[in-house]
SEKOLVEX-540364 format. One record per residue (C-alpha): residue number from 1; chain; residue in one letter; z, x, y. Coordinates in steps of 0.05 Angstrom, whole numbers, plus 5000, padded with zeros to 4 digits. Layout:
% residues N
- pos  unit  code  Z  X  Y
- NUM  A  A  Z  X  Y
...
END
This chain:
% residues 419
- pos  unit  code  Z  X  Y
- 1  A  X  5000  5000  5000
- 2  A  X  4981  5022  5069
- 3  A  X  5037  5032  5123
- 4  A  X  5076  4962  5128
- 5  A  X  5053  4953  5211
- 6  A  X  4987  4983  5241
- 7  A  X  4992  5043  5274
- 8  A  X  4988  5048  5345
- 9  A  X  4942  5088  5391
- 10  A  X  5000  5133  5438
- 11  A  X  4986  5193  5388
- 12  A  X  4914  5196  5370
- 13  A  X  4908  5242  5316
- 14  A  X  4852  5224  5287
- 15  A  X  4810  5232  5354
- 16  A  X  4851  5306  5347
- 17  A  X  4824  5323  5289
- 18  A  X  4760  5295  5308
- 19  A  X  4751  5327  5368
- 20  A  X  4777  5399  5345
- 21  A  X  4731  5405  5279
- 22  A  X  4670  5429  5308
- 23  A  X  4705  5476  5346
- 24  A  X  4744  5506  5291
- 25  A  X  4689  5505  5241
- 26  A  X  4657  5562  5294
- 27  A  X  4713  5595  5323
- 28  A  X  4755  5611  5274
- 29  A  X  4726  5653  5218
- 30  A  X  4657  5641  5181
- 31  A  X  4655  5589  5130
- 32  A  X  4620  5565  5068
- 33  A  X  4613  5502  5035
- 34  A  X  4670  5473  4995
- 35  A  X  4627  5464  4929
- 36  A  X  4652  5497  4880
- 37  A  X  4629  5575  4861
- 38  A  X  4670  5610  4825
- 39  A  X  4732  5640  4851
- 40  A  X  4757  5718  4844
- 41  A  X  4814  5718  4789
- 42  A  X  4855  5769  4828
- 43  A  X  4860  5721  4885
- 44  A  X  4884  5674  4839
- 45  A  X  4926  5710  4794
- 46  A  X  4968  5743  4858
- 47  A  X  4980  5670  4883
- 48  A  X  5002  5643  4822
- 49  A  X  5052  5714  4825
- 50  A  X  5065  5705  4895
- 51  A  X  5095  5622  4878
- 52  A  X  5128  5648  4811
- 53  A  X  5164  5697  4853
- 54  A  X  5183  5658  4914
- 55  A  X  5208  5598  4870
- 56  A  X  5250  5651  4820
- 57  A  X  5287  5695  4881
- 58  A  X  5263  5666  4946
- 59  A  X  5311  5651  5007
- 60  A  X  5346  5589  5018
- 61  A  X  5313  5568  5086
- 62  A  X  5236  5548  5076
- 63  A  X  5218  5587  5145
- 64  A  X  5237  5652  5106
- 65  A  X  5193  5635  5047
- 66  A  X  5141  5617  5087
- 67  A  X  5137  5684  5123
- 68  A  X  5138  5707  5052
- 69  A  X  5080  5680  5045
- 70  A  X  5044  5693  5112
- 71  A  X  5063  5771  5111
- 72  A  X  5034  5778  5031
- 73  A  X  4977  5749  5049
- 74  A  X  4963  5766  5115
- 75  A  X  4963  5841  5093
- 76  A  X  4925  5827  5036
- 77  A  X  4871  5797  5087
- 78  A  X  4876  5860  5138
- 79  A  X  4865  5914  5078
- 80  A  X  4801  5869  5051
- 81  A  X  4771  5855  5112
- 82  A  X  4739  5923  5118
- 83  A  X  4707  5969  5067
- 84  A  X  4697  6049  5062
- 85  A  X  4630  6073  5064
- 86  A  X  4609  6077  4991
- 87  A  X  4658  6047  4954
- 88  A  X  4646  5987  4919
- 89  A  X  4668  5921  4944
- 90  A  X  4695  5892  4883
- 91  A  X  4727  5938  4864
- 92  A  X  4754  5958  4937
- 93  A  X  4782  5881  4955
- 94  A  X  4811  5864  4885
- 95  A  X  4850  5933  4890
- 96  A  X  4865  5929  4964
- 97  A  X  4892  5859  4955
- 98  A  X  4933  5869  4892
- 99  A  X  4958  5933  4932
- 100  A  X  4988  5896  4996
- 101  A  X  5009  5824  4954
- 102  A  X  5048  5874  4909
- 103  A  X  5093  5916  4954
- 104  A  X  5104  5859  5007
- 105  A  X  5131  5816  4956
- 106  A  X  5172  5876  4919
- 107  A  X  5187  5896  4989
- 108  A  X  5219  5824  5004
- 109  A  X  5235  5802  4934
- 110  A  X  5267  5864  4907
- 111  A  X  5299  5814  4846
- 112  A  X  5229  5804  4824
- 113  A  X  5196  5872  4808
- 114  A  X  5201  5883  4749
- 115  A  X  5146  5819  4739
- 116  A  X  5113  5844  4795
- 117  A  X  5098  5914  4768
- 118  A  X  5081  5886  4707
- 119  A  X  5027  5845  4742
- 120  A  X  4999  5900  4784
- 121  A  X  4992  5943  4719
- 122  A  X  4954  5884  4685
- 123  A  X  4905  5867  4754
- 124  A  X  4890  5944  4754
- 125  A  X  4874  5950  4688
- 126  A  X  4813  5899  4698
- 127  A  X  4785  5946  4753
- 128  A  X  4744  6012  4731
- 129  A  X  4780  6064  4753
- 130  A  X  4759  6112  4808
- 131  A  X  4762  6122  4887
- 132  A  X  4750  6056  4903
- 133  A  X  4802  6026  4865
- 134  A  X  4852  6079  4882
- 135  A  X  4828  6067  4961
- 136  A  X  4837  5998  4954
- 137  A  X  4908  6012  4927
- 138  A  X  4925  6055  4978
- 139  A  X  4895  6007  5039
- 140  A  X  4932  5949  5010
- 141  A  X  5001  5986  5008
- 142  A  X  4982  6004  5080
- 143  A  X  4976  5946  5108
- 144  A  X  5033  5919  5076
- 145  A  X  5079  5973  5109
- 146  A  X  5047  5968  5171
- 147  A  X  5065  5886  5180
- 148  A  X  5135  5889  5141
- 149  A  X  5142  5939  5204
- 150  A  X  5114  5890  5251
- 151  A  X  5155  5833  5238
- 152  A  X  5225  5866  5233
- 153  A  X  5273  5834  5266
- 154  A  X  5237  5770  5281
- 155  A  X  5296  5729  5263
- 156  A  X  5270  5686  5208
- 157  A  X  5316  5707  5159
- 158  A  X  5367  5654  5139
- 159  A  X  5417  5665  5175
- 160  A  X  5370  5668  5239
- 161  A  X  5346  5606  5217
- 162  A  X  5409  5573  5205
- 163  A  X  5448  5600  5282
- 164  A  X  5499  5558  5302
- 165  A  X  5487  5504  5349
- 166  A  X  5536  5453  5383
- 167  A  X  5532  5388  5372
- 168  A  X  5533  5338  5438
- 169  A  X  5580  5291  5442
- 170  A  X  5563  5231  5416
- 171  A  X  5512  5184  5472
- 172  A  X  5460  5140  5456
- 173  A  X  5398  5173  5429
- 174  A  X  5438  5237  5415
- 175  A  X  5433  5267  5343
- 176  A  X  5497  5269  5313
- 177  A  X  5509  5299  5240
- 178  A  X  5498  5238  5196
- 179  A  X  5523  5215  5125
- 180  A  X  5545  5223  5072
- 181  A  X  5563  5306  5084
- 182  A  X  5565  5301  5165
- 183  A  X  5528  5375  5151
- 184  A  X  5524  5416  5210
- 185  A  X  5455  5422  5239
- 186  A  X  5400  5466  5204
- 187  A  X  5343  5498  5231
- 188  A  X  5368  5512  5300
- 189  A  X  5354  5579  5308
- 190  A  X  5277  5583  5277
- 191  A  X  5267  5558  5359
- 192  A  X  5277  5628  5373
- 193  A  X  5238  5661  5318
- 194  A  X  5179  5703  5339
- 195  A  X  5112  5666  5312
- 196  A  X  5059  5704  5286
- 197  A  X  5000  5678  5340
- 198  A  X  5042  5626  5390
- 199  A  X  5049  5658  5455
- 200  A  X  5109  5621  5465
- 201  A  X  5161  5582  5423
- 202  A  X  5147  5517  5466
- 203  A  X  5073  5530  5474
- 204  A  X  5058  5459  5446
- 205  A  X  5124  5422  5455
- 206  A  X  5108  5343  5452
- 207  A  X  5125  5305  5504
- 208  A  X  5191  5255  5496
- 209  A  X  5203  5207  5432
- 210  A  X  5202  5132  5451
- 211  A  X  5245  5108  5507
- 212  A  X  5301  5071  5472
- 213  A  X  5293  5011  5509
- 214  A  X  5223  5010  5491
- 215  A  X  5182  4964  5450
- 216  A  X  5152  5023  5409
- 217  A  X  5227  5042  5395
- 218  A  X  5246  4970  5369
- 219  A  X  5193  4972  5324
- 220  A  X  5200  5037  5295
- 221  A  X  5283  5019  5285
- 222  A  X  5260  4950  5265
- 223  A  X  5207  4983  5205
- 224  A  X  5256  5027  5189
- 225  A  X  5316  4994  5177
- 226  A  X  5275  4944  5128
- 227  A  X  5236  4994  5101
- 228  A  X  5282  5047  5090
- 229  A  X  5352  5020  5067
- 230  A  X  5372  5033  4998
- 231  A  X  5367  4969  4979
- 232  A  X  5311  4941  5019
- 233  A  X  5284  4885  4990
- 234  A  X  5211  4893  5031
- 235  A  X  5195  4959  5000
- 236  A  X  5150  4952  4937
- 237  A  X  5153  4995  4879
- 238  A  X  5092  5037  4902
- 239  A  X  5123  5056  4964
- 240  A  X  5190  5075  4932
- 241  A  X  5156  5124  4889
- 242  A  X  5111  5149  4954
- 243  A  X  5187  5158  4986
- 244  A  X  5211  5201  4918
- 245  A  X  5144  5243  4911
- 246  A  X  5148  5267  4978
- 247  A  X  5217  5283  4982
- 248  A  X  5218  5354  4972
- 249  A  X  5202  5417  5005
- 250  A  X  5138  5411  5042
- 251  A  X  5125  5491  5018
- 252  A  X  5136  5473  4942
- 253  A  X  5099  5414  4950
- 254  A  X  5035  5442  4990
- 255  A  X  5033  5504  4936
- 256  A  X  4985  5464  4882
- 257  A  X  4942  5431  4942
- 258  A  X  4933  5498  4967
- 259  A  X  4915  5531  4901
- 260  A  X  4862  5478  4889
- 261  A  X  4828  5490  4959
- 262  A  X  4832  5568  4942
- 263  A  X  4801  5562  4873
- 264  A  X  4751  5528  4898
- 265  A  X  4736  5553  4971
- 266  A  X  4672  5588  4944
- 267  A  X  4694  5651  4981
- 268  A  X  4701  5728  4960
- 269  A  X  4768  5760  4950
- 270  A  X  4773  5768  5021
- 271  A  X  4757  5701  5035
- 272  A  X  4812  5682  4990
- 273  A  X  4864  5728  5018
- 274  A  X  4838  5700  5100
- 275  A  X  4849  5626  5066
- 276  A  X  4925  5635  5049
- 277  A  X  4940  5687  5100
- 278  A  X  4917  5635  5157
- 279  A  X  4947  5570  5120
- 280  A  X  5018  5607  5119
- 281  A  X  5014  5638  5189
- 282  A  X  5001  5571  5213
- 283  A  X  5060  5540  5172
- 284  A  X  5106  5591  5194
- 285  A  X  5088  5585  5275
- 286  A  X  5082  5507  5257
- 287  A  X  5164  5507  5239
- 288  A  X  5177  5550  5295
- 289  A  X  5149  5496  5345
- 290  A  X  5176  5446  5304
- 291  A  X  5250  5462  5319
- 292  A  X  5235  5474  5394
- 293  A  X  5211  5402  5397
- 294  A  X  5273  5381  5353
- 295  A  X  5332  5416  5383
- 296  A  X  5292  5405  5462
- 297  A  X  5302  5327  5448
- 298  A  X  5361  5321  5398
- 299  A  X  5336  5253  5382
- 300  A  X  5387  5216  5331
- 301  A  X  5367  5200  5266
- 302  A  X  5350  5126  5248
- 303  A  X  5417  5126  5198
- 304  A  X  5457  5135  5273
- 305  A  X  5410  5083  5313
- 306  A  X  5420  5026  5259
- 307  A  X  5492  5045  5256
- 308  A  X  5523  5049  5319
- 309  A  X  5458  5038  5368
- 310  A  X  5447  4979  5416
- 311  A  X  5396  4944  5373
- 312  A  X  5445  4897  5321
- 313  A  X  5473  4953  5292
- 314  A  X  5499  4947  5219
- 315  A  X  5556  5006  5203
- 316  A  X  5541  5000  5124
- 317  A  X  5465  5011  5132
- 318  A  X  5449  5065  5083
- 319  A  X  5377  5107  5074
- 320  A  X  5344  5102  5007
- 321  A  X  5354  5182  5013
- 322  A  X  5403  5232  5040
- 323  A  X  5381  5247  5112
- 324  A  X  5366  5319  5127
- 325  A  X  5411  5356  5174
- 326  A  X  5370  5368  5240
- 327  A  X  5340  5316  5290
- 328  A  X  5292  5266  5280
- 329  A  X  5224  5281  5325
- 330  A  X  5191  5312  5302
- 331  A  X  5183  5300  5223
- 332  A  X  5182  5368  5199
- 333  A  X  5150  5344  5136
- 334  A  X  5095  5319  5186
- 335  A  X  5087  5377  5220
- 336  A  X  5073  5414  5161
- 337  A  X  5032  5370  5133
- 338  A  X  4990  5364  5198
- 339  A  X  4982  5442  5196
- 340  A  X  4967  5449  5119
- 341  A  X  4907  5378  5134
- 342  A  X  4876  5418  5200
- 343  A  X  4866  5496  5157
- 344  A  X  4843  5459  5094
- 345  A  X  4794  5418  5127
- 346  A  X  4767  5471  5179
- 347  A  X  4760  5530  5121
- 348  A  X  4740  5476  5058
- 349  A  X  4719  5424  5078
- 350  A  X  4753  5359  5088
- 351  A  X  4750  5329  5013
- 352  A  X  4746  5362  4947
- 353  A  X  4731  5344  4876
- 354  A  X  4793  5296  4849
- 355  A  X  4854  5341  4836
- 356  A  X  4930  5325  4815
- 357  A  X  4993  5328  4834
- 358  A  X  5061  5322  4805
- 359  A  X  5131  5327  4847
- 360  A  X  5202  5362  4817
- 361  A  X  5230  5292  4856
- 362  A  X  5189  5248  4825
- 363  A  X  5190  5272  4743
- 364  A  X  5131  5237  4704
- 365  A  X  5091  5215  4758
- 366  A  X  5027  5241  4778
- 367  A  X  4981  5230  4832
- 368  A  X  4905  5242  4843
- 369  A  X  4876  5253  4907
- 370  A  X  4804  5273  4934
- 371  A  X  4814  5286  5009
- 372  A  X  4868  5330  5047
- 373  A  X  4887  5274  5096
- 374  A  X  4912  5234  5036
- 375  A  X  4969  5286  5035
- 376  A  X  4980  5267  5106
- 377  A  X  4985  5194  5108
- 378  A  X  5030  5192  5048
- 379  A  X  5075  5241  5081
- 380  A  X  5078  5194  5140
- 381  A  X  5092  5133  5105
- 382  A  X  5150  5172  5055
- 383  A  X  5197  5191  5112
- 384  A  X  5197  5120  5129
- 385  A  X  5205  5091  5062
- 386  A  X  5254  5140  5049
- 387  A  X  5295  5116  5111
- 388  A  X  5303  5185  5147
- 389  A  X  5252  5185  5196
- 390  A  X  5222  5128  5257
- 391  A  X  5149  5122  5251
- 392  A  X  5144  5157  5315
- 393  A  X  5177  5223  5293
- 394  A  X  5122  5216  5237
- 395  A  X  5056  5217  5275
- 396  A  X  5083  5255  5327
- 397  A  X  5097  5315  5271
- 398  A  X  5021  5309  5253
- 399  A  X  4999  5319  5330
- 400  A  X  5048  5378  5328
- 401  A  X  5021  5407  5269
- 402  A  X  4947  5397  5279
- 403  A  X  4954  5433  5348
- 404  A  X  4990  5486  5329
- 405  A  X  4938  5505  5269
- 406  A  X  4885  5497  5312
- 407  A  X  4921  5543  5355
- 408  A  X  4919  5597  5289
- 409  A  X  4844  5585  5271
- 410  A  X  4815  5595  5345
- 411  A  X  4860  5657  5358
- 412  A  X  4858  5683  5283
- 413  A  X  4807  5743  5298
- 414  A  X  4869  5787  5329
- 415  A  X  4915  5766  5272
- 416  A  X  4873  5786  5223
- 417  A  X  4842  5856  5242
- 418  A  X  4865  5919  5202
- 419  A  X  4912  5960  5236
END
């Protein structure tokens, strides 16, 4: 089922996306048709390395694992993106990639080398020996130094991420910690992160959430508080299961979706390494401008509104789900899922051949989609039906998202030369 009341027009992303394809489809980096040709194992087997290792060792905060991500990959796409007179290419990339993947992810995952020098040993074994697979080697360890160097100290490590911040006292609109844990609030401090290609934090900081005496405002509470209570009696099956697929961590569940669109981009190794490298540099300047739109508004979360708000509040109303501990508007979810629609569609096209998906939230379900934005509008519609976000804070996260990738693709020449 489609979302329960029509959308209205105050955040046009669509008309974004629209508007911005063209131009990202030729400013960006060159692209190819997303039909299928077949895709460089080494690409795939470091990916599939790269989410083993993350998901085995990786950092409690989803920032930090993102810039796991983004600094793998982004030195994997600086060492391929060039190669030495007379070596050969193959050879060159698959080495050079293997090279920087490997010793950022030892470098940042020290728990986790053991499997990852086991997988180097196996990737290099497929590769004839010689000067260009040695030079590849060599350029990919490189690069790998070179960023891990770059982005010291650029405070998204968790406890960065995770800085104190001071609640307000409690006002009307005002995010106050909500039930059941009353957690202190997360995220605060990824506002003051250094992004990767944002020239500032608040470079695209939305403009304010719904006035709360307006009518947008009554109808987001109003779709919510049906919607979204635990024992709503509106929502259908369906959209309970859209809520519990789509509960968990946008990075876990964006790693298949991506995997698909890298498998079958079409592109070389180093057109492999430019598609994850830009999709998590993106993600990780995405959640930095997240937070600054977050912790700039402090908007309360719908659980507080219904509660204790002007609009017939009910004390006992409950989300289906546990709301997260950080404001409502944006949606991070949203955001993220804005981002990961705008790099998929500019570098592969916007649909694909059907592909599945399963969710660690949803056990035994699976889903089948054909298009990115799919992933989009079913993210929108969850954080409603799972009670923890106004309508609003959803499409306001895609705007977010879509602007800041765009951002990323037009500017992604500097990002990803070779040092």
């Amino acid at each position: 089922m489609s979302s329960p009341r029509p959308r209205p027009a105050a955040l046009p992303r669509r008309t974004l996306l629209a508007a911005g394809a063209a131009t990202l489809l030729t400013t960006a980096v060159a692209v190819r048709p997303a039909v299928a040709a077949p895709s460089a194992a080494t690409a795939l087997t470091w990916y599939d390395a790269t989410a083993e290792a993350i998901a085995a060792a990786g950092a409690a905060t989803q920032i930090t694992n993102s810039r796991t991500w983004a600094v793998a990959w982004l030195a994997a796409a600086r060492a391929t993106r060039a190669v030495p007179a007379g070596a050969g290419h193959g050879t060159f990339r698959r080495a050079a990639l293997s090279g920087a993947v490997h010793r950022a992810l030892v470098t940042l995952l020290p728990g986790r080398a053991e499997q990852l020098d086991a997988t180097l040993r196996q990737t290099l074994a497929t590769l004839p020996g010689g000067p260009a697979r040695e030079h590849g080697l060599s350029e990919g360890r490189r690069q790998a130094d070179l960023l891990l160097a770059e982005r010291q100290g650029d405070g998204l490590d968790p406890a960065s991420v995770d800085a104190p911040y001071r609640v307000k006292p409690a006002a009307p609109g005002v995010w106050q910690p909500t039930p059941p844990a009353y957690a202190p609030a997360a995220q605060y401090g990824n506002r003051l992160a250094t992004p990767f290609l944002l020239p500032t934090q608040s470079r695209f900081r939305l403009g304010p959430p719904p006035a709360l005496d307006s009518r947008r405002y009554a109808e987001d509470l109003a779709e919510v508080r049906a919607y979204g209570a635990v024992g709503s009696t509106v929502r259908t099956a369906r959209q309970t299961e859209t809520a519990t697929f789509w509960l968990g961590s946008s990075l876990t569940l964006s790693t298949r979706p991506l995997r698909v669109a890298l498998a079958r981009s079409g592109e070389d190794v180093a057109g492999q390494a430019r598609l994850v490298a830009l999709f998590h540099t993106a993600l990780v300047d995405t959640q930095i401008a997240t937070s600054d739109t977050k912790y700039a508004y402090e908007r309360w979360r719908p659980v507080t509104a219904l509660r204790t708000g002007a609009l017939d509040p009910d004390p006992a109303w409950t989300p289906l789900h546990t709301t997260p501990a950080h404001p409502d508007y944006p949606s991070g979810h949203n955001t993220y899922a804005g981002a990961a629609e705008t790099v998929l569609t500019a570098l592969t096209g916007p649909r694909t051949a059907p592909f599945e998906l399963t969710s660690p939230t949803a056990p035994g379900v699976t889903r089948t989609y054909t298009a990115w934005r799919q992933l989009s509008v079913e993210n929108t519609d969850a954080r409603v039906f799972s009670g923890i976000h106004t309508r609003s804070a959803d499409e306001a996260g895609l705007v977010l998202g879509t602007r800041v990738a765009r951002h990323t693709l037009q500017n992604a020449g500097p990002l990803l030369a070779a040092r």
